[in-house]
C-alpha positions in Angstrom: -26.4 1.8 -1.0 -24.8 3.5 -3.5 -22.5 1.2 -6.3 -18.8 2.5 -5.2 -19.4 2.4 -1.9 -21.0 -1.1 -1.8 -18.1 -2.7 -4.1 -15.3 -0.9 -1.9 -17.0 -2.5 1.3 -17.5 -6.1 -0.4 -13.7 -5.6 -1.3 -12.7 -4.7 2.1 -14.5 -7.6 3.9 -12.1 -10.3 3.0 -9.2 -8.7 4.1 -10.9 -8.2 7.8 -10.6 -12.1 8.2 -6.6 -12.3 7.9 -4.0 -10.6 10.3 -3.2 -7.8 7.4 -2.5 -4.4 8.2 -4.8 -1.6 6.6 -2.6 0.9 7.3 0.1 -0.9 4.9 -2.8 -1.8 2.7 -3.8 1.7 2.6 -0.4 3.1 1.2 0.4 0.6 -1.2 -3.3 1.5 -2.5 -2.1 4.8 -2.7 1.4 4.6 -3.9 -0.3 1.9 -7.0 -2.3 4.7 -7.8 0.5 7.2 -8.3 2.4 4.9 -10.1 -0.4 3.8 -12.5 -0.3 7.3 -13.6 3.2 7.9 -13.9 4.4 9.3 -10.9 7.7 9.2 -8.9 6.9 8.8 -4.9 8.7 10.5 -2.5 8.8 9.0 1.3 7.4 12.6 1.9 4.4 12.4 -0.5 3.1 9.6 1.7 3.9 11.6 4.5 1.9 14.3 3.4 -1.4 12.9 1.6 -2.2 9.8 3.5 -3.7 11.4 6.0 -5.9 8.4 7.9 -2.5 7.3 10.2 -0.2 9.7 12.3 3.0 10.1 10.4 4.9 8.0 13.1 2.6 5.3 12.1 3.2 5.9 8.5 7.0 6.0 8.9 6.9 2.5 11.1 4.6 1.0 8.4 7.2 2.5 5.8 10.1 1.1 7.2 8.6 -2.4 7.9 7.4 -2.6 4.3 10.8 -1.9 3.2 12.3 -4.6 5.5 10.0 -7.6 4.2 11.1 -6.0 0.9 7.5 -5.3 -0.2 9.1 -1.7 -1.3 12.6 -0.7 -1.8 13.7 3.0 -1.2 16.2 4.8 -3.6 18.1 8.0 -2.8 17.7 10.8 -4.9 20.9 11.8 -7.3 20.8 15.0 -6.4 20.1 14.8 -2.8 20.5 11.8 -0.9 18.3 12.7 1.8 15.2 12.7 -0.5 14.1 8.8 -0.6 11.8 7.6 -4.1 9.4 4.7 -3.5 9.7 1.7 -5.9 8.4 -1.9 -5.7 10.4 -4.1 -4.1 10.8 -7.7 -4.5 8.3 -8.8 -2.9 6.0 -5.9 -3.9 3.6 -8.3 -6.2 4.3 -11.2 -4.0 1.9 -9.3 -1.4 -0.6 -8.3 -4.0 -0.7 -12.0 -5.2 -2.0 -12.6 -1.3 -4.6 -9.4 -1.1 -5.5 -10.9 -4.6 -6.3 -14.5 -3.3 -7.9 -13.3 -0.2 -10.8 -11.3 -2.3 -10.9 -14.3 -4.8 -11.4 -16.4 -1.5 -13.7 -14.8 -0.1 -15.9 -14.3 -3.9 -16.3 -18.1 -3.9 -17.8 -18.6 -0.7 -20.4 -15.4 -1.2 
């Protein structure tokens, strides 16, 4: 099997044994990656380019991200109606917990 593939599985695989939610998993993966390189996230760019989950499902896991305050959503100046993704307070808070899961799972593999 090729590397990638093989370490993305073995990275997956101890998330599979807690109740977590992939589809929030899946855009806080993407929205890190934007933001490692600099970007400013609209509500609508995760609308558009995560394309594994309807965008009802994205909106739902949206808003209930916001309400645990793993990410906090800031109007635009110029137009309110235009929400930027940030971390929230509790954004590395729910890293800290995928982080422990893959650590706990490494240890018993």
């Amino acid at each position: 099997m090729k590397f990638k593939i093989n370490h993305l599985l073995s990275a997956l695989a101890p998330l599979t044994q807690k109740k977590l939610d992939m589809g929030e998993v899946m855009i806080l993966s993407f929205l890190q990656t934007q933001w490692a390189s600099g970007c400013e996230i609209q509500v609508n760019d995760v609308l558009d380019k995560v394309s594994a989950l309807s965008t009802a499902s994205l909106n739902r896991k949206l808003k209930n991200l916001k309400k645990s305050n793993v990410l906090t959503f800031k109007a635009l100046a110029t137009d309110e109606r235009v929400k930027i993704i940030e971390p929230g307070p509790k954004y590395f808070d729910y890293l800290d917990q995928l982080d422990s899961l893959v650590k706990m799972h490494e240890k018993l593999t």
